[in-house]
C-alpha positions as CSV (number, residue, x, y, z in Angstrom):
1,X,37.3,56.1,-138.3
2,X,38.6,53.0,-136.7
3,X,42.1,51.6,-137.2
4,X,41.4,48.6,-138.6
5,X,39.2,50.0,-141.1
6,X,42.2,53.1,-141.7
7,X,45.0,50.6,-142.2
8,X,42.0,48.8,-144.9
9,X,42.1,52.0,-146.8
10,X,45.7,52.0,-147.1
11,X,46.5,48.9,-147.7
12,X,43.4,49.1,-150.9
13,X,45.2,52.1,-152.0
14,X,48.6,50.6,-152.0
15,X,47.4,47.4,-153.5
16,X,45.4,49.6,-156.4
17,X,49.1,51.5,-157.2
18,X,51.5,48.2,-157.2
19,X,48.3,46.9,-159.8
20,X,48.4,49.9,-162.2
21,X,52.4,50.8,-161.6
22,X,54.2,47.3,-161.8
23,X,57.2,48.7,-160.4
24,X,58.8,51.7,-158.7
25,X,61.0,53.8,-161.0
26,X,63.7,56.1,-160.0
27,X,67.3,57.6,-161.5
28,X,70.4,57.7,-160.6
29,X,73.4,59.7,-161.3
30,X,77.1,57.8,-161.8
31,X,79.7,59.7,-162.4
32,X,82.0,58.7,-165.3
33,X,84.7,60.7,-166.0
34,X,86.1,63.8,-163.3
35,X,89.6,65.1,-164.7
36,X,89.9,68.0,-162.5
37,X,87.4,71.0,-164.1
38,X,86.0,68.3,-166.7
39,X,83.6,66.0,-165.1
40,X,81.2,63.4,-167.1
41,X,77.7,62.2,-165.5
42,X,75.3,59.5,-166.8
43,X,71.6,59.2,-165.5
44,X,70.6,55.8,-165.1
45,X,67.1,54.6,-164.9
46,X,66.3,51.6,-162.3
47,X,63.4,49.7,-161.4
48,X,62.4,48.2,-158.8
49,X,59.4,45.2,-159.8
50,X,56.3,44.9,-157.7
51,X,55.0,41.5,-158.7
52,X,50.8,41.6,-159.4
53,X,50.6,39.2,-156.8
54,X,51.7,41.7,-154.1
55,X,48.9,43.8,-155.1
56,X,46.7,41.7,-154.9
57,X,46.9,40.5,-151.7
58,X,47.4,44.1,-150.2
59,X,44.2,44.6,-152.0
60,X,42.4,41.8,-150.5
61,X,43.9,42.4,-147.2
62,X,42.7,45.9,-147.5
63,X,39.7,44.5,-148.2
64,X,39.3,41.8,-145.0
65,X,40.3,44.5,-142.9
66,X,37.3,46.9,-143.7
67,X,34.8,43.7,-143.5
68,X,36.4,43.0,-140.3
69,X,35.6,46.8,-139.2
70,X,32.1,46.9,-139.8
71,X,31.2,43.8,-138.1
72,X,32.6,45.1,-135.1
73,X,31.2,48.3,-135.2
C-alpha cells in the first residue's frame, strides 16, 4: 500500500472518530485534603471538544488523499 493512500486511511478513520465522539474524555485525580494518615481525593472528569468541523475535513482530506493514490497508481 502506498503512503499517500496509508496516511488517507488514517486520516478517514480519525475524521470518522472526532464525528461520532465530539470530544476526548479523560479523569483526573486532585487531591483535597492529606492530614498526615487521612488523605481526601476527588476524580474529576475533563473534556477536551473536537469541533465537527475538524472531522470533517480529516475526513475529506482522507478522502483526497486516496483519490490522489489511485490516479497515480
Amino acid at each position: 500500500m502506498r503512503p499517500v493512500m496509508l496516511v488517507g486511511v488514517v486520516l478517514i478513520v480519525v475524521g470518522v472518530l472526532a464525528l461520532a465522539y465530539q470530544g476526548i474524555t479523560y479523569t483526573t485525580r486532585e487531591k483535597v485534603i492529606d492530614l498526615g494518615p487521612l488523605q481526601a481525593s476527588v476524580d474529576k472528569k475533563k473534556t477536551i471538544p473536537l469541533p465537527p468541523i475538524l472531522g470533517a475535513l480529516a475526513l475529506a482530506a482522507g478522502v483526497v488523499l486516496i483519490v490522489v493514490g489511485n490516479k497515480r497508481a
